[in-house]
C-alpha positions in Angstrom: -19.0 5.9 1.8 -16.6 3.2 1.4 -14.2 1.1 3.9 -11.9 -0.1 1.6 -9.2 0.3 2.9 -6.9 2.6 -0.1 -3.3 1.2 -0.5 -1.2 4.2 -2.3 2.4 3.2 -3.9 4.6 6.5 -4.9 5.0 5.7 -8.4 6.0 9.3 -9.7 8.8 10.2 -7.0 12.1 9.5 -9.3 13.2 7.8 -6.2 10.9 5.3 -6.1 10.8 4.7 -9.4 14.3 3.9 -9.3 13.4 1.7 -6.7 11.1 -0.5 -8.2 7.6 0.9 -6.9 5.9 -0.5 -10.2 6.9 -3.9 -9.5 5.3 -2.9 -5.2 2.6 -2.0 -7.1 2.1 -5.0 -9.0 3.0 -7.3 -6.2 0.4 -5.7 -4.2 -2.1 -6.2 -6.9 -1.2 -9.4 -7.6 -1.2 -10.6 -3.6 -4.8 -8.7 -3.0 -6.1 -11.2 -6.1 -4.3 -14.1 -4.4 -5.5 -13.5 -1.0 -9.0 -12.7 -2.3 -9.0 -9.0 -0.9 -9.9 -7.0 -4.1 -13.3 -6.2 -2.3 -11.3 -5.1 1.0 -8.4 -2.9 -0.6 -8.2 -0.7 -3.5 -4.0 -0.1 -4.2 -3.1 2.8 -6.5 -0.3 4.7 -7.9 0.7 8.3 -5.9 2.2 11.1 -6.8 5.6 11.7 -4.2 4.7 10.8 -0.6 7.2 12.7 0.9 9.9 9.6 1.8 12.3 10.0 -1.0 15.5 8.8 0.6 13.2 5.4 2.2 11.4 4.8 -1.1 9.4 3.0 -2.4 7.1 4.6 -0.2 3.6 3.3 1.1 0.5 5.2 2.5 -2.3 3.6 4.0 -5.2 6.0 4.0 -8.0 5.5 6.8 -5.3 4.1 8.5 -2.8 6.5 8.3 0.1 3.8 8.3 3.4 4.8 6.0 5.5 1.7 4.7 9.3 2.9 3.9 12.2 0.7 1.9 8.8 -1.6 0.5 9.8 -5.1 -1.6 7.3 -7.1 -3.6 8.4 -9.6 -1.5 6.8 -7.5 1.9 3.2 -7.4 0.1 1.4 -10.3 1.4 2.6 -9.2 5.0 1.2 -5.7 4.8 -1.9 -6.6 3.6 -2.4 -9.3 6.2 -1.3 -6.7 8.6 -3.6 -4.1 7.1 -6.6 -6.6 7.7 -6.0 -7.1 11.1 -6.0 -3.7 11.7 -8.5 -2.9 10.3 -10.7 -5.8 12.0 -9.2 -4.6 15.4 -8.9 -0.8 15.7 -11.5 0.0 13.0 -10.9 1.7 10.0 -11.6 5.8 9.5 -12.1 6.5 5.7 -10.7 9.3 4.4 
């Protein structure tokens, strides 16, 4: 069983979309490469995550952490955030 933590971007809501949840998706990609973390997190696309009107929306499985109203430019943070929480509280895969 794995402990990477699993990063999932709403991708298919039309919300989202509209809101730019491919370019989350590549910034969180692109930031997991940069910060060396490709081992640590696995990010993925999601079907509708349920936060339509606060899209694009984030789930953090194993930690069970939502992200609402996500920017590329809030990626780095999160997954510094997301390490630290994992490191402190422990992480539950899913």
């Amino acid at each position: 069983m794995s402990d990477k933590i699993k990063i999932l971007v709403c991708t298919k809501g039309k919300h989202c979309q509209k809101r730019g949840a491919e370019e989350v998706l590549c910034a969180f990609k692109a930031e997991r490469e940069c910060l060396g973390l490709e081992d640590e997190i696995s990010v993925k696309k999601s079907e509708c995550l349920g936060m339509c009107d606060k899209g694009p929306g984030v789930y953090v499985k194993g930690l069970k952490l939502s992200y609402k109203k996500v920017s590329p430019k809030d990626c780095r943070d999160i997954l510094r955030t997301l390490c630290a929480k994992k490191s402190s509280k422990g992480y539950i895969p899913e």
